[in-house]
FIMAR-790562 format. One record per residue: residue in three letters; chain; x negated, y, z of N, C-alpha, C in turn. Coordinates in steps of 0.02 Angstrom, whole numbers, m for minus. Layout:
REM residues N
@residuo:Ala; cadena:A; n_x:X; n_y:Y; n_z:Z; ca_x:X; ca_y:Y; ca_z:Z; c_x:X; c_y:Y; c_z:Z;
...
END
This chain:
REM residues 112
@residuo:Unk; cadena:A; n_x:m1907; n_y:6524; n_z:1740; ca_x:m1847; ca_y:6530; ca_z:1699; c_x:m1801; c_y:6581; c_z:1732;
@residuo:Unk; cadena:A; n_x:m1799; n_y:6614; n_z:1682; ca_x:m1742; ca_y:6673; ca_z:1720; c_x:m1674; c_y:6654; c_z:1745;
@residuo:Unk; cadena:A; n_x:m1634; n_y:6614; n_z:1717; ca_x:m1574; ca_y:6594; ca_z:1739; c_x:m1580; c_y:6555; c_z:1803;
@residuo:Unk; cadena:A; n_x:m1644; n_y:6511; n_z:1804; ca_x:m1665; ca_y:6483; ca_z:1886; c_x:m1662; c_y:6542; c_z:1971;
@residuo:Unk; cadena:A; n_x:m1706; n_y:6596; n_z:1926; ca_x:m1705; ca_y:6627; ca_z:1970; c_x:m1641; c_y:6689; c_z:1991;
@residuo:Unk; cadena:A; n_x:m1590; n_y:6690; n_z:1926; ca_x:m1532; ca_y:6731; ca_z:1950; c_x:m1499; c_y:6703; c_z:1982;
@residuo:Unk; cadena:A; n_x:m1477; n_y:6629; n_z:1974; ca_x:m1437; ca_y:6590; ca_z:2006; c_x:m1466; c_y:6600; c_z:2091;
@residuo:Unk; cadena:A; n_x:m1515; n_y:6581; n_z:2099; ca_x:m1539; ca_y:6583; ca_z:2204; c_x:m1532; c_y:6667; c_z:2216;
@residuo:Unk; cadena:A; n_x:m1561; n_y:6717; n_z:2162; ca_x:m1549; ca_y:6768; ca_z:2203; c_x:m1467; c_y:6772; c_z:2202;
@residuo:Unk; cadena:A; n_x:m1414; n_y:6788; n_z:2158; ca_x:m1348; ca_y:6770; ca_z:2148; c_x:m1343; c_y:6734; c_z:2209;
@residuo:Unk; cadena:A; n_x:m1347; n_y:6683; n_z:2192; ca_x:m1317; ca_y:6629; ca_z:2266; c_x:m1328; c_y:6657; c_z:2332;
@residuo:Unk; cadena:A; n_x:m1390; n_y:6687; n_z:2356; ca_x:m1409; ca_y:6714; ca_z:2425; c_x:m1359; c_y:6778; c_z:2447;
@residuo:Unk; cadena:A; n_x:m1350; n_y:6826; n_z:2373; ca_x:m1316; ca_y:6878; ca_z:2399; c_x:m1256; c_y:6859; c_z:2421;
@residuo:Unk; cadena:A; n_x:m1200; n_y:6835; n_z:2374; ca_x:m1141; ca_y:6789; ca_z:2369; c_x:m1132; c_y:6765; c_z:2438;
@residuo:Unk; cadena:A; n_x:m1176; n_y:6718; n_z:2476; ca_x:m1186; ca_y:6684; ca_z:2530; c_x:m1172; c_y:6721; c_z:2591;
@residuo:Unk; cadena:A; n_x:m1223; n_y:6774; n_z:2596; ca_x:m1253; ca_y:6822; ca_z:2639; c_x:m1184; c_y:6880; c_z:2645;
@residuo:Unk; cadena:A; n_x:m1146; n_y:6902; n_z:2594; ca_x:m1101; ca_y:6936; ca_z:2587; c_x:m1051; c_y:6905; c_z:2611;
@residuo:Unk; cadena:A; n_x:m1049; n_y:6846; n_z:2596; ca_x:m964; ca_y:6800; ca_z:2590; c_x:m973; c_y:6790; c_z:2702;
@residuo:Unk; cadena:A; n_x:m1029; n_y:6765; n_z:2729; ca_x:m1024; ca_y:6768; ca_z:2794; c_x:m1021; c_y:6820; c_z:2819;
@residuo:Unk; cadena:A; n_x:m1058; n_y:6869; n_z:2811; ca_x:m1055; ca_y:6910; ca_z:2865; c_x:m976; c_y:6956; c_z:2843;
@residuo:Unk; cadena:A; n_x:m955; n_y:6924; n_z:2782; ca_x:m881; ca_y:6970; ca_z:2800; c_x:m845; c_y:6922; c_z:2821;
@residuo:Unk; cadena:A; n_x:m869; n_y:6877; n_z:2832; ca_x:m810; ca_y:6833; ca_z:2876; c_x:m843; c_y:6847; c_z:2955;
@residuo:Unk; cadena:A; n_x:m889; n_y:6844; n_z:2964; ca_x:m911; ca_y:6844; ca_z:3030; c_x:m889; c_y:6937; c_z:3049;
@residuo:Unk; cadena:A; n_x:m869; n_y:6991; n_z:3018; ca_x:m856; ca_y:7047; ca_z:3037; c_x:m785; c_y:7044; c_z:3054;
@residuo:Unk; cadena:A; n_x:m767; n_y:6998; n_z:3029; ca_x:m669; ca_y:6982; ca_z:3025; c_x:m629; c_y:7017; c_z:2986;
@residuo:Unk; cadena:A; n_x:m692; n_y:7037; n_z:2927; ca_x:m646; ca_y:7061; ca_z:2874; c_x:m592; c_y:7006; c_z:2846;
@residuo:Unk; cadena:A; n_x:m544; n_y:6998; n_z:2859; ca_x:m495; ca_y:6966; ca_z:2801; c_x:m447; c_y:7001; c_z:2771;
@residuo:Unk; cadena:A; n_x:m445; n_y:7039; n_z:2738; ca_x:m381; ca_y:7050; ca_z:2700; c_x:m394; c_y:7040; c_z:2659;
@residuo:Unk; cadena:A; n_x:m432; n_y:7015; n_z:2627; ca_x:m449; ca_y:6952; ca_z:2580; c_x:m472; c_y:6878; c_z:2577;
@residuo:Unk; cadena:A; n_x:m429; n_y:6844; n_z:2615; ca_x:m474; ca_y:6776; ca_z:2622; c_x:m498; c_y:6746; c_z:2571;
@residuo:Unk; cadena:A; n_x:m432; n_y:6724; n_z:2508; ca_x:m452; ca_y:6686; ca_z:2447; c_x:m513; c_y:6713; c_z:2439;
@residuo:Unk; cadena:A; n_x:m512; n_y:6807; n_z:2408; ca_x:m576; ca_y:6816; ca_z:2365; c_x:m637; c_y:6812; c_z:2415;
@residuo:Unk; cadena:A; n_x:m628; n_y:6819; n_z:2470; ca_x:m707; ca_y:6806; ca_z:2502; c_x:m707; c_y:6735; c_z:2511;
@residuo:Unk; cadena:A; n_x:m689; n_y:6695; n_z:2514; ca_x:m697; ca_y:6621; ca_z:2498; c_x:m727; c_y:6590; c_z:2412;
@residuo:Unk; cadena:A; n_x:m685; n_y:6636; n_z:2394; ca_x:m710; ca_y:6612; ca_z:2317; c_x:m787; c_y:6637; c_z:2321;
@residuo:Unk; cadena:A; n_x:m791; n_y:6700; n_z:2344; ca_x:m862; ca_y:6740; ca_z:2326; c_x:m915; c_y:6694; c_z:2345;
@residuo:Unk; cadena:A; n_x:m886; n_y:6643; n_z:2411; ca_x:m943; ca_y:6616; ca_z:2453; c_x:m956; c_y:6552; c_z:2430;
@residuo:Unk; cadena:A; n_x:m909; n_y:6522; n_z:2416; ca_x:m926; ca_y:6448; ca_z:2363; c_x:m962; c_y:6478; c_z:2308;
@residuo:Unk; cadena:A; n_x:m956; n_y:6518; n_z:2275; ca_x:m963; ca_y:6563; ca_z:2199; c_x:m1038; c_y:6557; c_z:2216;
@residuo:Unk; cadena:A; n_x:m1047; n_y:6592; n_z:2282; ca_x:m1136; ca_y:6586; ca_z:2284; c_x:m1164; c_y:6517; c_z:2312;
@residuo:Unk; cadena:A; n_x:m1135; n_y:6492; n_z:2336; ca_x:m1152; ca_y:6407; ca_z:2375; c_x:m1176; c_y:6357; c_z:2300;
@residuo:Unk; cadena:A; n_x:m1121; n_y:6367; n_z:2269; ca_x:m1141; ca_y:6354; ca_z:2177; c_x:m1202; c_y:6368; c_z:2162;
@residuo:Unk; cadena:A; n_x:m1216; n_y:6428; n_z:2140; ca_x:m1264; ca_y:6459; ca_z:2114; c_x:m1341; c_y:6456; c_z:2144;
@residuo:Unk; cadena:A; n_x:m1318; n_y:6448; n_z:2210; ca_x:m1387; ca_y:6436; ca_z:2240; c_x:m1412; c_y:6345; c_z:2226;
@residuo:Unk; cadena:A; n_x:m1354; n_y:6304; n_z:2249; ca_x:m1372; ca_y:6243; ca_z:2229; c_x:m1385; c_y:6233; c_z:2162;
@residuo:Unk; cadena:A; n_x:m1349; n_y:6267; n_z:2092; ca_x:m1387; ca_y:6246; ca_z:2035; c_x:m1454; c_y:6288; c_z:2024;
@residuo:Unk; cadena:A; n_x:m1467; n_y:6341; n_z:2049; ca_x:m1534; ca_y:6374; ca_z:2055; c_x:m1580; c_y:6354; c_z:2059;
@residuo:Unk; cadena:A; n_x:m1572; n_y:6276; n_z:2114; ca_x:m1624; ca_y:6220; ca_z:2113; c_x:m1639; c_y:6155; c_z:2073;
@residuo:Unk; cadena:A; n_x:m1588; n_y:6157; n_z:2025; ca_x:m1591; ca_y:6107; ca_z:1958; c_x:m1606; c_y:6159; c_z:1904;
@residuo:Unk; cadena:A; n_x:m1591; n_y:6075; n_z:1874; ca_x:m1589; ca_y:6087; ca_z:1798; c_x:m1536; c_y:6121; c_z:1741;
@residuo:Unk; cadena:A; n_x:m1488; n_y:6135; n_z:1788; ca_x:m1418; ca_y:6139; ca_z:1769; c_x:m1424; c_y:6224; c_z:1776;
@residuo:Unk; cadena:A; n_x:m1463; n_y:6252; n_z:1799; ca_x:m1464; ca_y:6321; ca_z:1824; c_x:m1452; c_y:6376; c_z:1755;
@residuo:Unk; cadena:A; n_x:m1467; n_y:6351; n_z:1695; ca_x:m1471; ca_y:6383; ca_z:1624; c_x:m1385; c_y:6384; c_z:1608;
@residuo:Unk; cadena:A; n_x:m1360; n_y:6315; n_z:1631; ca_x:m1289; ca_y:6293; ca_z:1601; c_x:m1224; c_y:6332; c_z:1637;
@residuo:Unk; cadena:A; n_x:m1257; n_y:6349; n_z:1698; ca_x:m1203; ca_y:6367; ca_z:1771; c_x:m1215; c_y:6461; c_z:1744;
@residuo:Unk; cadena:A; n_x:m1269; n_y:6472; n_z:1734; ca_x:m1273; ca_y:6554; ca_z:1735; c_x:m1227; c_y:6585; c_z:1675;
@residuo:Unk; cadena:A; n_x:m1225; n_y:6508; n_z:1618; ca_x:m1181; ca_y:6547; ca_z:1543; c_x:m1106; c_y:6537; c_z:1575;
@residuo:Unk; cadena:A; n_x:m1083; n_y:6480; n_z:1614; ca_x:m1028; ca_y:6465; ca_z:1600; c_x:m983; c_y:6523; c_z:1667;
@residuo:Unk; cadena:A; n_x:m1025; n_y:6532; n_z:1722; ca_x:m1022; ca_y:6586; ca_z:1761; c_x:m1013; c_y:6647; c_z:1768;
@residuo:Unk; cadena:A; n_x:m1079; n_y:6667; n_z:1703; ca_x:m1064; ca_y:6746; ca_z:1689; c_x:m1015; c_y:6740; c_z:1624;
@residuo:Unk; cadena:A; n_x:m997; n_y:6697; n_z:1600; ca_x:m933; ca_y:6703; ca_z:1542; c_x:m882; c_y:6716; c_z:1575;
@residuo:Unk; cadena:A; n_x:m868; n_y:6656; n_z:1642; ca_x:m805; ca_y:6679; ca_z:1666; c_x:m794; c_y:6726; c_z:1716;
@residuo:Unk; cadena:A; n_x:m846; n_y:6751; n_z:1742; ca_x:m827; ca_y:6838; ca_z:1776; c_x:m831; c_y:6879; c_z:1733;
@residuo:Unk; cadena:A; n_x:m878; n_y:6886; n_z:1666; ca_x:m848; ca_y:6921; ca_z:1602; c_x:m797; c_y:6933; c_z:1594;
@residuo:Unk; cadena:A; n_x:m768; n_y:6865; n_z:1562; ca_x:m692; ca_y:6840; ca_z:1541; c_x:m634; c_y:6903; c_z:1602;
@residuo:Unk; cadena:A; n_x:m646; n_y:6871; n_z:1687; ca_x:m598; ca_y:6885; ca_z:1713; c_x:m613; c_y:6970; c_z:1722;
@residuo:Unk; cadena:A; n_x:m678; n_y:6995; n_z:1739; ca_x:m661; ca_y:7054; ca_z:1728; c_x:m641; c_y:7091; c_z:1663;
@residuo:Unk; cadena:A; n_x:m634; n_y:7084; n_z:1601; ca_x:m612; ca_y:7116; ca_z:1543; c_x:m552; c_y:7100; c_z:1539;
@residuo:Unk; cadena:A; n_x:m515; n_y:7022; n_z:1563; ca_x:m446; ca_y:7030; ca_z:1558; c_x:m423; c_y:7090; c_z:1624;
@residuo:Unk; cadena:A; n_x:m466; n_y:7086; n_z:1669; ca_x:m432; ca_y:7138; ca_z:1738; c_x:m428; c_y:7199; c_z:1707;
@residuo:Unk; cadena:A; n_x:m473; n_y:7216; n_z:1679; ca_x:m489; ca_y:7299; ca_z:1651; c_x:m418; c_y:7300; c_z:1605;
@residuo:Unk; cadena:A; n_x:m406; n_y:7250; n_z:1551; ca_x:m338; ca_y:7261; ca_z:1511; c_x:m308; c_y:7274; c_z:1551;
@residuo:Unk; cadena:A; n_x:m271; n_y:7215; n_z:1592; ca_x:m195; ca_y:7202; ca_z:1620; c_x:m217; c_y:7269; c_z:1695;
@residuo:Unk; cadena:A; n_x:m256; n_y:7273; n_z:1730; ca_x:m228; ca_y:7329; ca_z:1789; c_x:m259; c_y:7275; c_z:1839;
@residuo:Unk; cadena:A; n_x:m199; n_y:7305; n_z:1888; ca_x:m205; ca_y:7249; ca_z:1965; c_x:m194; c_y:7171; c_z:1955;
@residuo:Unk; cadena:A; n_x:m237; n_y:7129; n_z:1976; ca_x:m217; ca_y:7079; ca_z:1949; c_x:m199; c_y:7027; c_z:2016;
@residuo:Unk; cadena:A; n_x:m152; n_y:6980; n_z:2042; ca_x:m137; ca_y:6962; ca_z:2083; c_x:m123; c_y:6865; c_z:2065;
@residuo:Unk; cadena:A; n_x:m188; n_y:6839; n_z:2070; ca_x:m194; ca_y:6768; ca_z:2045; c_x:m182; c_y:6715; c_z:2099;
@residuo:Unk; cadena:A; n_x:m123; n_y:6680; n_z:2105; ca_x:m115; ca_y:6668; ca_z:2186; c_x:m126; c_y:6711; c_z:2226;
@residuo:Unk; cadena:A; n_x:m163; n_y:6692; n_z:2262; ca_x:m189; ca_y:6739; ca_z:2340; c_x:m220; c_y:6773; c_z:2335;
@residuo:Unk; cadena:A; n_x:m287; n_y:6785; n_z:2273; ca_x:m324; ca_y:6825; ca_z:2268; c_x:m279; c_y:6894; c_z:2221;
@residuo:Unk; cadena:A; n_x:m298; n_y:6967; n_z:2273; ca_x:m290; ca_y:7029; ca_z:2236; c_x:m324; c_y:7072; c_z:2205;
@residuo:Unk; cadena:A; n_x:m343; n_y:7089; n_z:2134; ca_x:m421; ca_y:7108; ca_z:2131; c_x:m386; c_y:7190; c_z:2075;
@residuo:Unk; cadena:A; n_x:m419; n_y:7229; n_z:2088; ca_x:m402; ca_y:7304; ca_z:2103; c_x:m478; c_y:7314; c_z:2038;
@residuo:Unk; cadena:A; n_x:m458; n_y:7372; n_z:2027; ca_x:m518; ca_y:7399; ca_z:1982; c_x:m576; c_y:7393; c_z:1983;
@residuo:Unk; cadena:A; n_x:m608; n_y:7393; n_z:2055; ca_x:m682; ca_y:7389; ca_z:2075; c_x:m713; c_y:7332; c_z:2070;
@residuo:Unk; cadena:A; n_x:m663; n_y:7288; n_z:2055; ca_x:m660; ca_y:7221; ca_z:2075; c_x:m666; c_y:7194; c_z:1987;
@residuo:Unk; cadena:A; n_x:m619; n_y:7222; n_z:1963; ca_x:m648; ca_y:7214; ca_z:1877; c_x:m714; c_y:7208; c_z:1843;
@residuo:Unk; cadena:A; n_x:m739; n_y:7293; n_z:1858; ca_x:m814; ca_y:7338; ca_z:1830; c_x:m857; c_y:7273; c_z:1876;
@residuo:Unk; cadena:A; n_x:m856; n_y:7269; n_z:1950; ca_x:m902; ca_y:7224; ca_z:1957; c_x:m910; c_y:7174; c_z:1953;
@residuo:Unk; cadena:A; n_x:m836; n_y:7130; n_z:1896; ca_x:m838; ca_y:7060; ca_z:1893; c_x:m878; c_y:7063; c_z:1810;
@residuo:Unk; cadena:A; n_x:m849; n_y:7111; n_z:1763; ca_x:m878; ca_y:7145; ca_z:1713; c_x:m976; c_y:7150; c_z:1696;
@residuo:Unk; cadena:A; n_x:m1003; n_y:7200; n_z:1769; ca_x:m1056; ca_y:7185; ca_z:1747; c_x:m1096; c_y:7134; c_z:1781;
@residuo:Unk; cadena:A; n_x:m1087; n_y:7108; n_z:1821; ca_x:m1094; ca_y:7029; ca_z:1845; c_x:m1093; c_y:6982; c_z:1801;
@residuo:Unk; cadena:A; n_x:m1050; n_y:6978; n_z:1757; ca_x:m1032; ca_y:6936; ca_z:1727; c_x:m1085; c_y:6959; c_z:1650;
@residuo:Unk; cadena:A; n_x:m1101; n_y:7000; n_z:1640; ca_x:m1139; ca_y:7024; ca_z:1585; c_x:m1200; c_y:6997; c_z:1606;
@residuo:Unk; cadena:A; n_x:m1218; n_y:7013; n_z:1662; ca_x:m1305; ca_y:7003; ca_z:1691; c_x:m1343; c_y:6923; c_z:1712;
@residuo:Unk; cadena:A; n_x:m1264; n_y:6890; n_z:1722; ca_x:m1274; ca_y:6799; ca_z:1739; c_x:m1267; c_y:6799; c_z:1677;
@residuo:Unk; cadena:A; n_x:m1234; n_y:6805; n_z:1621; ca_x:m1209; ca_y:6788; ca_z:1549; c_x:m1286; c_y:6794; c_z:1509;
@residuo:Unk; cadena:A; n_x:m1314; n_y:6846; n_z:1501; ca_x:m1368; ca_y:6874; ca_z:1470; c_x:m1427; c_y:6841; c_z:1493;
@residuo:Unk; cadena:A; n_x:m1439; n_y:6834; n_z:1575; ca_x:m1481; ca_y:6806; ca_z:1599; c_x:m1505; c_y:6694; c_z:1567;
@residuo:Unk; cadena:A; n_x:m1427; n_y:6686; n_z:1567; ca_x:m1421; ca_y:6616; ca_z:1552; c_x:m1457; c_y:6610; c_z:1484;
@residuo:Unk; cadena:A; n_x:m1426; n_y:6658; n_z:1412; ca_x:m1443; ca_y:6652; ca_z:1373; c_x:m1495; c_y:6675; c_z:1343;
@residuo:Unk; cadena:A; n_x:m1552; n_y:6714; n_z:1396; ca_x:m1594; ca_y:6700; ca_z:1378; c_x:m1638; c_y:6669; c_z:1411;
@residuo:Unk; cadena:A; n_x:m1602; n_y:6634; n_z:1445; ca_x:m1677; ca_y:6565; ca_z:1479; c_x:m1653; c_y:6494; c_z:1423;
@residuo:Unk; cadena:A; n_x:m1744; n_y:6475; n_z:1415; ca_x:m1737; ca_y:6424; ca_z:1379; c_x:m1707; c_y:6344; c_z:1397;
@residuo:Unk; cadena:A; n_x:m1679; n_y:6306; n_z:1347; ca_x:m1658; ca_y:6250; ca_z:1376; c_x:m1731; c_y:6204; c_z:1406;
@residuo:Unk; cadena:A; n_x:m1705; n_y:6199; n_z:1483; ca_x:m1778; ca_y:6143; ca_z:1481; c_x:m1780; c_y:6067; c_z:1462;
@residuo:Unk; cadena:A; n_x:m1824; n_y:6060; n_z:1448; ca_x:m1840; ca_y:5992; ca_z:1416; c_x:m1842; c_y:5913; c_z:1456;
@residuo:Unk; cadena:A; n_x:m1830; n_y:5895; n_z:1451; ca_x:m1833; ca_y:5847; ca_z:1495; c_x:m1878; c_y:5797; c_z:1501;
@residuo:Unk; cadena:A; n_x:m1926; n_y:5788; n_z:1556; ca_x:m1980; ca_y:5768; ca_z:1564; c_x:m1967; c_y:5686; c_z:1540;
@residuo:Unk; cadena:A; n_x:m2015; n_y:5640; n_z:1505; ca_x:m2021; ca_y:5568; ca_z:1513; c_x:m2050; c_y:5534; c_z:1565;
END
């Protein structure tokens, strides 16, 4: 199922990204590299259910969602997190590729 397998690869990068920029001491972003790293801690844990079809629509809707409102409004400054243009396009097509991916993996069935 495709949404199974976007979610673990999703989750690994997310993961893999979100530490080693903490372990480089990047912070001038804590919120968003925190979010990024739960964001993939998620994705990898529903990657291994059943839930992996449900998490990829409702996921790539809302990095859709937040990058197309970013692209309207500009800089966007949500609490703590500051997210800048680059930060839009790649919430944008992220959010297209978990979105697309979800809907087209089938619902699975549930075994008796």
């Amino acid at each position: 199922m495709i949404a199974v397998w976007t979610c673990r690869v999703l989750g690994v990068l997310f993961v893999v990204a979100g530490v080693v920029t903490f372990v480089a001491g990047d912070s001038a972003d804590f919120a968003h590299n925190t979010v990024h790293l739960v964001s993939g801690l998620a994705a990898l844990g529903f990657g291994f259910t059943r839930w992996a079809r449900t998490f990829a629509v409702v996921f790539g809707g809302a990095y859709l969602t937040l990058g197309l409102a970013g692209l309207a409004l500009g800089e966007l400054h949500i609490g703590s997190l500051h997210l800048m243009t680059g930060d839009h396009v790649f919430h944008v097509v992220l959010g297209s590729v978990v979105l697309l991916a979800g809907l087209l993996s089938r619902a699975r069935q549930l075994s008796r």
